[in-house]
N, C-alpha and C positions, 0 to 999 in steps of 0.2 A: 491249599492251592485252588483256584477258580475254576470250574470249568471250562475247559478248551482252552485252558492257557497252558498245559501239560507240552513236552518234547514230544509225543505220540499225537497229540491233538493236531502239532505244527508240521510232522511229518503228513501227517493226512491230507492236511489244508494244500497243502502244496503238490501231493498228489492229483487229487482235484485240479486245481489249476493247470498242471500238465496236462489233465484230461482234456478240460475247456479248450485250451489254447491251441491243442492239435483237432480240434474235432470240425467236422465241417457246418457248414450252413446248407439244408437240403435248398436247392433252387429249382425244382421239377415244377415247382407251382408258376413261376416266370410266364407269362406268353408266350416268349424267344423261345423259349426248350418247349411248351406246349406246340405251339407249331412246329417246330422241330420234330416233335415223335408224332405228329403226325403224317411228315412229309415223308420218313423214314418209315414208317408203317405202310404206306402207301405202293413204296417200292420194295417191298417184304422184310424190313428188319422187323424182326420184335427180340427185346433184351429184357430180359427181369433180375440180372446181377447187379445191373450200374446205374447209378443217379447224378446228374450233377450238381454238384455241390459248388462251395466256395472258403477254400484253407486257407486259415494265416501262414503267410508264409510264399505260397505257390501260386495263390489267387485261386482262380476255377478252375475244375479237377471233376473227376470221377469217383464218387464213396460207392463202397461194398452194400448192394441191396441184401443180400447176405453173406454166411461165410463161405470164403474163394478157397479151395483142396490146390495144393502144389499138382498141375498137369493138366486143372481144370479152363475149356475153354472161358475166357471170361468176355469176349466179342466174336462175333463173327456179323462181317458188315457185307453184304452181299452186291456183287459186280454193280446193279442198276442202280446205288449210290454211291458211287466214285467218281469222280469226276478227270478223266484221265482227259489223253489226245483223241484217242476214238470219240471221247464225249463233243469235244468240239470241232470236228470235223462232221459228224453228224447235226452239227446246229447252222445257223445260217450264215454263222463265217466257214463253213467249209469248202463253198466254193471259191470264195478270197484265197483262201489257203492253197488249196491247190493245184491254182493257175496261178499262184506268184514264183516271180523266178528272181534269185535261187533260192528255194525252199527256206521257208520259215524253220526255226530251232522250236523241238518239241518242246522248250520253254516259252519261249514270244506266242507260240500256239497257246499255253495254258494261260499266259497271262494275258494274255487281249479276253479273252473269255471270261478271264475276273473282270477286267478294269468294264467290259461293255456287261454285261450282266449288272453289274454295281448300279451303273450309270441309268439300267433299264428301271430299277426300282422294285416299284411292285408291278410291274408288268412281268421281271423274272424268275423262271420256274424252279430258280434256283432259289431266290430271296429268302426263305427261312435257314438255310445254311450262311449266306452271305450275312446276315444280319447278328450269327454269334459270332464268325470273323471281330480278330483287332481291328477297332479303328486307325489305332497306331503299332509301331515295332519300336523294341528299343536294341535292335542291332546295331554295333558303330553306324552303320551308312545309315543312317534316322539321325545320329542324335546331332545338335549343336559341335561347330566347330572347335570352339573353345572349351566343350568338355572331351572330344577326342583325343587334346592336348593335352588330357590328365592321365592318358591312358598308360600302362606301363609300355614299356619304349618296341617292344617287339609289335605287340598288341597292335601299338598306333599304324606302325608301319601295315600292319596287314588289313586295318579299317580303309586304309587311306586308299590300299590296293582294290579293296571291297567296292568304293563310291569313285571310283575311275572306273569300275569293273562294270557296274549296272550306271555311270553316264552314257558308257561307250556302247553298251547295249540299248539306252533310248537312243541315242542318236541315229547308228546303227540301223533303228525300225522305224524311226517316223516317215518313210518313204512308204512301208507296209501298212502303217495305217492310214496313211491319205487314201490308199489304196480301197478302203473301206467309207469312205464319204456318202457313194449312196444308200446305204445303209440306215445313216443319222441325218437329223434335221439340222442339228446343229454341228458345229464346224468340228471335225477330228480332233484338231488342235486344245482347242478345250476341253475334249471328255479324255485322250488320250495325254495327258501333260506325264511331264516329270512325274509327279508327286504319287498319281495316280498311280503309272507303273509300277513307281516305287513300291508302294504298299503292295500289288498283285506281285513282285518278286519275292518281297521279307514273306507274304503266303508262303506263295510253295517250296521260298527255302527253309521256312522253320515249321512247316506243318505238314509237307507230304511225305506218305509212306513209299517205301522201295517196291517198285514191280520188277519182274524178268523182263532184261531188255528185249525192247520190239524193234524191230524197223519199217518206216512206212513210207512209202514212195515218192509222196507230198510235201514228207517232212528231210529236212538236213539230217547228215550222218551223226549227229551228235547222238550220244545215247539216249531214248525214250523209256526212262524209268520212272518217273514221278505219277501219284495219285494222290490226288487230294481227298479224304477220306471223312465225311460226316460225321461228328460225334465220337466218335474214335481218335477225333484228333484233340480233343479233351484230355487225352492221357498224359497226366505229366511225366518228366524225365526223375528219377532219380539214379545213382551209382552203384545202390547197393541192393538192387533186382534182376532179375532176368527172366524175360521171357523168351517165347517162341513166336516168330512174327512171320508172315507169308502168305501169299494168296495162293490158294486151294485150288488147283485147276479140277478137281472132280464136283466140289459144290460151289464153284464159282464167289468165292468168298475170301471177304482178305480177314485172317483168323491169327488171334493172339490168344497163347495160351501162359501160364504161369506159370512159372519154376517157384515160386513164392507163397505163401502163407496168408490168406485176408481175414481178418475179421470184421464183420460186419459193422458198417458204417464208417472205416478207415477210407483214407484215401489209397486209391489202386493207382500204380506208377507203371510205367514200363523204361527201357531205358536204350537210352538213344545211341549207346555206344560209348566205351569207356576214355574218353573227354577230360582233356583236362578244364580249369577256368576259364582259360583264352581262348580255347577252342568254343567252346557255351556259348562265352559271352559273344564272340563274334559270328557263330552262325545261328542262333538262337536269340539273343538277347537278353541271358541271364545268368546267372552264376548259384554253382553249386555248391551250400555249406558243408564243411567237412567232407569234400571229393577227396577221397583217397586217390584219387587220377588226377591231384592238383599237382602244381609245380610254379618254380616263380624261374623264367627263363634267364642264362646271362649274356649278356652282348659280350661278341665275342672281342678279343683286343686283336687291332690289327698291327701290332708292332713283331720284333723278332721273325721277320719276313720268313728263316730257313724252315725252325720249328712251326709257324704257322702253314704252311706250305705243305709240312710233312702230315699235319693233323688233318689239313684240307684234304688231300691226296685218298686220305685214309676213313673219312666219311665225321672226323673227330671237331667237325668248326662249328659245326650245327647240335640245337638241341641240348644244351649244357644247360641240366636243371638242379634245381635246389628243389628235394619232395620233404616229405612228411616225415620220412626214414634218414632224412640228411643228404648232403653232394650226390648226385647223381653219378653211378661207375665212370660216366664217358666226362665229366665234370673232372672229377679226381684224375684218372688218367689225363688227361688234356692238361690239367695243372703238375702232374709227376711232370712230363715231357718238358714243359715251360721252364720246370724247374732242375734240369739235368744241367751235374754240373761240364762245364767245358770237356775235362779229361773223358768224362765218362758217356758224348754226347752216342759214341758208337751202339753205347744199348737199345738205342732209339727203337729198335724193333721189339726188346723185353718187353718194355714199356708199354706199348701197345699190346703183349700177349698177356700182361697182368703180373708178371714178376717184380719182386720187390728188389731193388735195384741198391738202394743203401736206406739204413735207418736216416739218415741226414735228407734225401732227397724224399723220404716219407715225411715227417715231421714239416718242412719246409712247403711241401704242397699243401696240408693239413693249415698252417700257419694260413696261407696265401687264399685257402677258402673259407678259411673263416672272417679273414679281413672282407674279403666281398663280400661275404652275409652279413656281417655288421655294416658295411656300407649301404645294401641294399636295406637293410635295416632302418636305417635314417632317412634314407632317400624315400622308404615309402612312409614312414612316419610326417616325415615331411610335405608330401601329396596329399595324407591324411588330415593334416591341419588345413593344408591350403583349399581341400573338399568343403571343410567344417565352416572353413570361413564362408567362400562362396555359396553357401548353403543358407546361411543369417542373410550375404549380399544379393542373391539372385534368386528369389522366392519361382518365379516360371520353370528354371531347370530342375528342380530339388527331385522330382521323380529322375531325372538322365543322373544328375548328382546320389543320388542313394543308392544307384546301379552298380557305379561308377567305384563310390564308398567303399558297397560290400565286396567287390573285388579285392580292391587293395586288406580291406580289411583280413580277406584269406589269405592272401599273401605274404600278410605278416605275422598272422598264428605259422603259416610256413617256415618261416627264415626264422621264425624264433626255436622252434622244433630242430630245424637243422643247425642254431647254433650249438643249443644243447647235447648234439649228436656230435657234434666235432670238437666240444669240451669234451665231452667220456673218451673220442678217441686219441685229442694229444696227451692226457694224463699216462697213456701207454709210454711217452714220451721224455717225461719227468719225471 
């Protein structure tokens, strides 16, 4: 036998590669992030755990300058780099602010602050943080119309809610920022547009950390919890982490600590809240491989008016998932119910306390959720074709398309797990 052509040689080889493949690229050398830790050095951070890097996979992240101990702080970004409401009500829109009636939302606060800071350039004190800023978001409300259409059916409904949600919010403010005219040379209109906002909302909804709600005089009663967080906001999300997250009112610092294990030079995650896909995808912009907090939802049927009625009543219309483990409890019971026969429709309260009502009406709901899984089975197979193809036909969206892809694509490692799971459980059956 050759060398390295041995079963032990090919185990190696592929070790390796797993290595490679998860490993980051250091990026501290970048300008972006040199000026970066400069600007942050300036206002007291100094960090010697974390580097930015760039993962296959996750894109740019944070790798371990060494190894992270489970408890150990692994950031702590101090007050005078955050960029909250107080930040901009101390800047030169704060007297805009708080002579407009009625009070600006401590979001329109945060985001006029992005979109005219942006617009300032290098004149603003901000620019080294604005500059590792996305250029783009790929939340529903970003992407192409036509790829929304791909979206699974629940999904789309809540994208569609999403971009009525932030039009009615530019419309909403363009009175606020005419209001800001002598400020700029150039016309509001222009530096305040659609598109602009746009990007300063997808910011600080898929990038700012949680503070303890304020209330400030200036601003509307909405709650003021948002901070936009420097270099910190580098942290990607993963499902299977936990930290400690919170700003420190005694060292004025917003501090994460790890429940978690690093070894140096991995990527360091923290996680954003246990998420399913749809949730990600729509306030994030991304999807998570092997979320164990995934689920593929079912549209609910609106026939059999009495029973639908009673499930309504009962909190049972909503939420009917397909996971990882199989039908979802409120799934299966929602299909027992549907499926009681006539004589026995009086159990209707067993049924919702989890009693098994007859073998016949067990099997038969079994039957009825497995048909949906195999429907939904084809139905996403079939959006997955029609991905594949548009992806050969429309070379511009292929980034919103391969988003779009790996969604579906967990969706149906899902359904095929739950079919699995509900073949082992009609064989009790047979």
């Amino acid at each position: 036998m050759q060398k390295g052509k041995g079963r032990t040689s090919r185990i190696r080889r592929r070790k390796l590669c797993r290595s490679s493949e998860s490993r980051g690229v250091n990026e501290s050398h970048k300008s972006e992030f040199i000026e970066l830790r400069k600007w942050l050095k300036a206002r007291k951070f100094q960090d010697s755990n974390l580097a930015p890097a760039c993962f296959p996979g996750t894109g740019r992240g944070l790798m371990s300058q060494t190894s992270l101990q489970e408890g150990q702080m692994i950031i702590s970004l101090p007050e005078s780099c955050l960029l909250t409401t107080d930040t901009v009500i101390r800047s030169y829109l704060g007297a805009y602010i708080t002579k407009w009636k009625p009070p600006p939302s401590p979001l329109l606060a945060l985001c006029t602050f992005l979109v005219s800071e942006k617009h300032a350039g290098d004149r603003s004190l901000w620019k080294p943080y604005l500059e590792i800023l996305p250029k783009a978001y790929t939340c529903p409300v970003c992407l192409e119309p036509e790829v929304v259409n791909l979206l699974p059916k629940s999904l789309k409904a809540k994208a569609e809610e999403q971009r009525a949600h932030v039009q009615e919010f530019f419309a909403s403010s363009r009175d606020f920022f005419s209001s800001l005219q002598p400020l700029f040379v150039e016309a509001v209109d222009s530096i305040f547009s659609y598109s602009a906002l746009l990007w300063a909302w997808c910011t600080v909804n898929t990038r700012a950390v949680y503070l303890r709600p304020r209330q400030r005089e200036w601003l509307s009663a909405e709650p003021d919890t948002c901070a936009l967080a420097p270099y910190l906001d580098l942290l990607n999300h993963s499902p299977h982490v936990q930290v400690k997250a919170a700003f420190n009112e005694e060292t004025h610092s917003y501090e994460i600590r790890t429940t978690s294990h690093w070894r140096k030079h991995e990527e360091v995650f923290i996680c954003y809240g246990p998420h399913d896909n749809q949730r990600l995808f729509l306030e994030y912009g991304f999807v998570s491989v092997r979320n164990p907090h995934a689920c593929v939802y079912v549209s609910r049927d609106k026939q059999m008016d009495k029973k639908i009625s009673i499930l309504k009543d009962h909190g049972y219309i909503e939420n009917l998932t397909f996971g990882w483990d199989g039908p979802s409890w409120r799934l299966l019971t929602a299909l027992k119910l549907l499926c009681l026969e006539a004589e026995k429709f009086t159990c209707w309260k067993k049924v919702l306390l989890g009693e098994v009502i007859s073998d016949t009406n067990e099997k038969t709901s079994l039957d009825i959720a497995q048909k949906i899984c195999y429907y939904f089975i084809e139905e996403t197979n079939a959006v997955l074709q029609k991905v594949s193809h548009m992806k050969d036909e429309k070379e511009a969206l292929i980034n919103q398309l391969s988003l779009v892809e790996s969604l579906w694509t967990e969706e149906l490692k899902i359904l095929r797990a739950s079919a699995e799971t509900l073949h082992s459980l009609q064989t009790a059956f047979t």
